[in-house]
PyMOL commands that place a pseudoatom at each C-alpha (Angstrom):
pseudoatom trace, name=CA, resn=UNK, resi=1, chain=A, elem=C, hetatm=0, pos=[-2.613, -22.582, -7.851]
pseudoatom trace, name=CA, resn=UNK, resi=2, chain=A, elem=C, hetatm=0, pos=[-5.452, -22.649, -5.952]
pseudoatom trace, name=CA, resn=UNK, resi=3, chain=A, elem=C, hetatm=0, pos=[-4.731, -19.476, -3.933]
pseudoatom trace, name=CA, resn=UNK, resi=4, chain=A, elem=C, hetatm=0, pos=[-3.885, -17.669, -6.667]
pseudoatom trace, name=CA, resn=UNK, resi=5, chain=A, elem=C, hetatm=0, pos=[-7.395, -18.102, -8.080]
pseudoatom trace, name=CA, resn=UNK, resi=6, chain=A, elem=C, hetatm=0, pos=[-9.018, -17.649, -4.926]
pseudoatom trace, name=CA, resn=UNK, resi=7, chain=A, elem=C, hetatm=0, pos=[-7.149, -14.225, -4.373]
pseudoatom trace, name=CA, resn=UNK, resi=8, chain=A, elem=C, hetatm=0, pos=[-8.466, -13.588, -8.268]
pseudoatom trace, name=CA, resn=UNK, resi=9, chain=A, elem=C, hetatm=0, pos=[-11.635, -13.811, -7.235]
pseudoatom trace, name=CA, resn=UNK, resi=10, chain=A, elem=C, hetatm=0, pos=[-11.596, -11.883, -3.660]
pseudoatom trace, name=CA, resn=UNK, resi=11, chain=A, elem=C, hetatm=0, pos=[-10.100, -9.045, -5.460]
pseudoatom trace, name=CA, resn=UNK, resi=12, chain=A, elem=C, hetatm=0, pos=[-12.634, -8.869, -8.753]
pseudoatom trace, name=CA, resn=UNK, resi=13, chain=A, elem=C, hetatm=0, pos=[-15.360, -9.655, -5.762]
pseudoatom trace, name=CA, resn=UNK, resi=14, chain=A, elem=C, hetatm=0, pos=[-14.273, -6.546, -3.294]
pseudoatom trace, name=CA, resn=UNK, resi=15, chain=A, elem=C, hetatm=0, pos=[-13.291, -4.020, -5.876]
pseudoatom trace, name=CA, resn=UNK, resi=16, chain=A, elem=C, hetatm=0, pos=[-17.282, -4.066, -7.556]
pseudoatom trace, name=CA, resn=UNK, resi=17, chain=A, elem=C, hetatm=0, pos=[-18.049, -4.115, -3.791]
pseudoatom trace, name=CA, resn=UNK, resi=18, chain=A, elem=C, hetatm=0, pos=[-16.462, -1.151, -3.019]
pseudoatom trace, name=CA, resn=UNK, resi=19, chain=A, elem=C, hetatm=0, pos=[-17.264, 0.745, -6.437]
pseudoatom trace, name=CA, resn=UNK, resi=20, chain=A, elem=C, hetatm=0, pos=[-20.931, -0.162, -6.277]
pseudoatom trace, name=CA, resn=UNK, resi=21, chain=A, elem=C, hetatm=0, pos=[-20.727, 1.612, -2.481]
pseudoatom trace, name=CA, resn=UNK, resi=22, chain=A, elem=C, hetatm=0, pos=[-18.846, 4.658, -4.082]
pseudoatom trace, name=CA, resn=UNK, resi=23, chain=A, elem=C, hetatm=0, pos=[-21.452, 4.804, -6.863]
pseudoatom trace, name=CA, resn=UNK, resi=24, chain=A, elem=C, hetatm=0, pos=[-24.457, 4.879, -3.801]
pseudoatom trace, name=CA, resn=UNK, resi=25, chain=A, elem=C, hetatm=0, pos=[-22.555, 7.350, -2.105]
pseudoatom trace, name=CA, resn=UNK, resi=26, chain=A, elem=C, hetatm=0, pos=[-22.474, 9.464, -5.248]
pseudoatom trace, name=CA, resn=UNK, resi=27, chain=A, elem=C, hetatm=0, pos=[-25.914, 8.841, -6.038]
pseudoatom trace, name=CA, resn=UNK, resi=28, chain=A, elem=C, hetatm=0, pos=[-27.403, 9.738, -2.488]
pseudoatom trace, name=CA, resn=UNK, resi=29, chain=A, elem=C, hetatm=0, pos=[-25.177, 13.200, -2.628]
pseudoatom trace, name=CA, resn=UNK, resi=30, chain=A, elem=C, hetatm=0, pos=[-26.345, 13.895, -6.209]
pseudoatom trace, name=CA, resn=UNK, resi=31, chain=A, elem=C, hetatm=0, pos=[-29.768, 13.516, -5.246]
pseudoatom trace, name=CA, resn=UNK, resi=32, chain=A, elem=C, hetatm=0, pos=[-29.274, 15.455, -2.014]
pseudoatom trace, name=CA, resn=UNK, resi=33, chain=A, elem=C, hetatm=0, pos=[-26.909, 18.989, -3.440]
pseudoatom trace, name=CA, resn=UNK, resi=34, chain=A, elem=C, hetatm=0, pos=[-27.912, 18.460, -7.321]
pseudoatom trace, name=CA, resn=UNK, resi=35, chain=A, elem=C, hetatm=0, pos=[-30.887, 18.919, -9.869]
pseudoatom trace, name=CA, resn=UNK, resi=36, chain=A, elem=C, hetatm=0, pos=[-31.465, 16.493, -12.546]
pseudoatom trace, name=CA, resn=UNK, resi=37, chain=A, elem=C, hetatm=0, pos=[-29.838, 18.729, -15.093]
pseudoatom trace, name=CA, resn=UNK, resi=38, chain=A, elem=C, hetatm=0, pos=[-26.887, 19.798, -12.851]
pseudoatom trace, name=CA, resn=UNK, resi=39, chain=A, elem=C, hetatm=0, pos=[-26.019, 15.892, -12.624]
pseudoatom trace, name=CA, resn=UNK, resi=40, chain=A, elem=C, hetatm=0, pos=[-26.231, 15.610, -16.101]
pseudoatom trace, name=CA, resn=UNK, resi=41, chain=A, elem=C, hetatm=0, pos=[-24.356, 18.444, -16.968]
pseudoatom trace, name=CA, resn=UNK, resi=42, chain=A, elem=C, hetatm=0, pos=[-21.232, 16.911, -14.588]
pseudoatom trace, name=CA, resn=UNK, resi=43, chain=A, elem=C, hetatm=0, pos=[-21.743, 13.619, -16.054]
pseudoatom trace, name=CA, resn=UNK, resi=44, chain=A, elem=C, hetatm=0, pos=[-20.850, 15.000, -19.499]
pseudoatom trace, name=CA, resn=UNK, resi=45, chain=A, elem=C, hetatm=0, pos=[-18.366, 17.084, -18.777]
pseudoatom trace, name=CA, resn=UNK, resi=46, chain=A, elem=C, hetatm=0, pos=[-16.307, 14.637, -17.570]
pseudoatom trace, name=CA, resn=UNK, resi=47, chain=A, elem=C, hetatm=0, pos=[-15.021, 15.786, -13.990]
pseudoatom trace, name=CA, resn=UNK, resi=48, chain=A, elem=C, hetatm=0, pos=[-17.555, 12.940, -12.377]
pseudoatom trace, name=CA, resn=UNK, resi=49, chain=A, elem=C, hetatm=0, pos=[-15.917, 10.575, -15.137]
pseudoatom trace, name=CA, resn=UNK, resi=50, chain=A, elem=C, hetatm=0, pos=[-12.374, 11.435, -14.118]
pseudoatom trace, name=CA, resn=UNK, resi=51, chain=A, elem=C, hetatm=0, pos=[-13.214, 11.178, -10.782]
pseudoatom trace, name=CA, resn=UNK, resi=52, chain=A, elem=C, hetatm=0, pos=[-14.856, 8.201, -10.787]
pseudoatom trace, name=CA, resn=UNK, resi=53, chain=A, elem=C, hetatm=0, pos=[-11.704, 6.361, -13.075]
pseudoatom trace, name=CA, resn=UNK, resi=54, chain=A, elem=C, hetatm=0, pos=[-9.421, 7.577, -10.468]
pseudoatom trace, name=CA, resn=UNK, resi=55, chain=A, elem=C, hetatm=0, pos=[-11.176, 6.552, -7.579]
pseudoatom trace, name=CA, resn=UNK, resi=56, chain=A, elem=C, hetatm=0, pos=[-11.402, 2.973, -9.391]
pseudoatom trace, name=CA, resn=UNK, resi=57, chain=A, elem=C, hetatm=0, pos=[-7.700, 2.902, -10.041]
pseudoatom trace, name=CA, resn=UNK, resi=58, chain=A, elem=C, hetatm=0, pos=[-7.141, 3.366, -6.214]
pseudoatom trace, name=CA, resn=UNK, resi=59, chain=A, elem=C, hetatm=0, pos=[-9.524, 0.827, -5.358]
pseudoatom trace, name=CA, resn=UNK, resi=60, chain=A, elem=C, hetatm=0, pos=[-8.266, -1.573, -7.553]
pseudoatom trace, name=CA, resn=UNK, resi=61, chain=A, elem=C, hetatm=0, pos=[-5.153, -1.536, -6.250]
pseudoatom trace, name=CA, resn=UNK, resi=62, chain=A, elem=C, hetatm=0, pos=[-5.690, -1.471, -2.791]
pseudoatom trace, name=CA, resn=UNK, resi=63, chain=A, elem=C, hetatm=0, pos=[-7.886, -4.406, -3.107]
pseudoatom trace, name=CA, resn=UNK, resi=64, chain=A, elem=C, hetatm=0, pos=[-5.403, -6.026, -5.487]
pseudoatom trace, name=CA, resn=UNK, resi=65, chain=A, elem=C, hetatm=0, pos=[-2.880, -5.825, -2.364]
pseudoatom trace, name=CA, resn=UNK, resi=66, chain=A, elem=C, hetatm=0, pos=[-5.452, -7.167, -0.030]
pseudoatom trace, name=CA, resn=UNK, resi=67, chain=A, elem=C, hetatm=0, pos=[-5.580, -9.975, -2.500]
pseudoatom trace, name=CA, resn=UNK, resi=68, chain=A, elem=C, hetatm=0, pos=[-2.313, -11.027, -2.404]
pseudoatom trace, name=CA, resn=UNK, resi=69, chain=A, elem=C, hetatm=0, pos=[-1.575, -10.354, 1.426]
pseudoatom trace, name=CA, resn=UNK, resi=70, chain=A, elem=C, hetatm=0, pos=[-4.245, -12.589, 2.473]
pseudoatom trace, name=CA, resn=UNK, resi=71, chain=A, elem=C, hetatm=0, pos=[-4.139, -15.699, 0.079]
pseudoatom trace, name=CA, resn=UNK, resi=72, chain=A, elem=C, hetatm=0, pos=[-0.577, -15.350, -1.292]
pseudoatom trace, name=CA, resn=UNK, resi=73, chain=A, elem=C, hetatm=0, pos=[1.875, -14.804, 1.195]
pseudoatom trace, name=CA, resn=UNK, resi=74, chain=A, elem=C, hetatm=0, pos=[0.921, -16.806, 3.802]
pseudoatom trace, name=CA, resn=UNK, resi=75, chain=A, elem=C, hetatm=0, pos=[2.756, -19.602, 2.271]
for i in range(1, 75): cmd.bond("trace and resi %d" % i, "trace and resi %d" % (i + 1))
show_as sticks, trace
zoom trace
């Protein structure tokens, strides 16, 4: 049981990881290409919001596998 919790927690603990460096990567290109009102403008349209749900999705689930690779199947 206990590597199943462990593997619970790598995964929750590398996915925010990983989104929080996406989010920094964003942020440093937004700054960089965009105005304030052109980064607005793509946060409401909902492109950057589709993007960014889609990017989480693949995270997740990479990290997810990680998870289980490493703690789980080692038995």
């Amino acid at each position: 049981m206990g590597k199943y919790i462990i593997s619970y927690i790598v995964f929750i603990v590398s996915t925010l990881a990983i989104m929080f460096l996406i989010g920094i990567v964003i942020g440093i290109f937004a700054v960089m290409f965009a105005d304030p009102y052109q980064m607005q403008e793509s946060l409401q349209g909902g492109a950057l919001r589709f993007f960014i749900q889609l990017i989480s999705l693949v995270v997740g689930l990479f990290c997810f596998r990680f998870a289980i690779r490493r703690f789980v199947e080692n038995e």
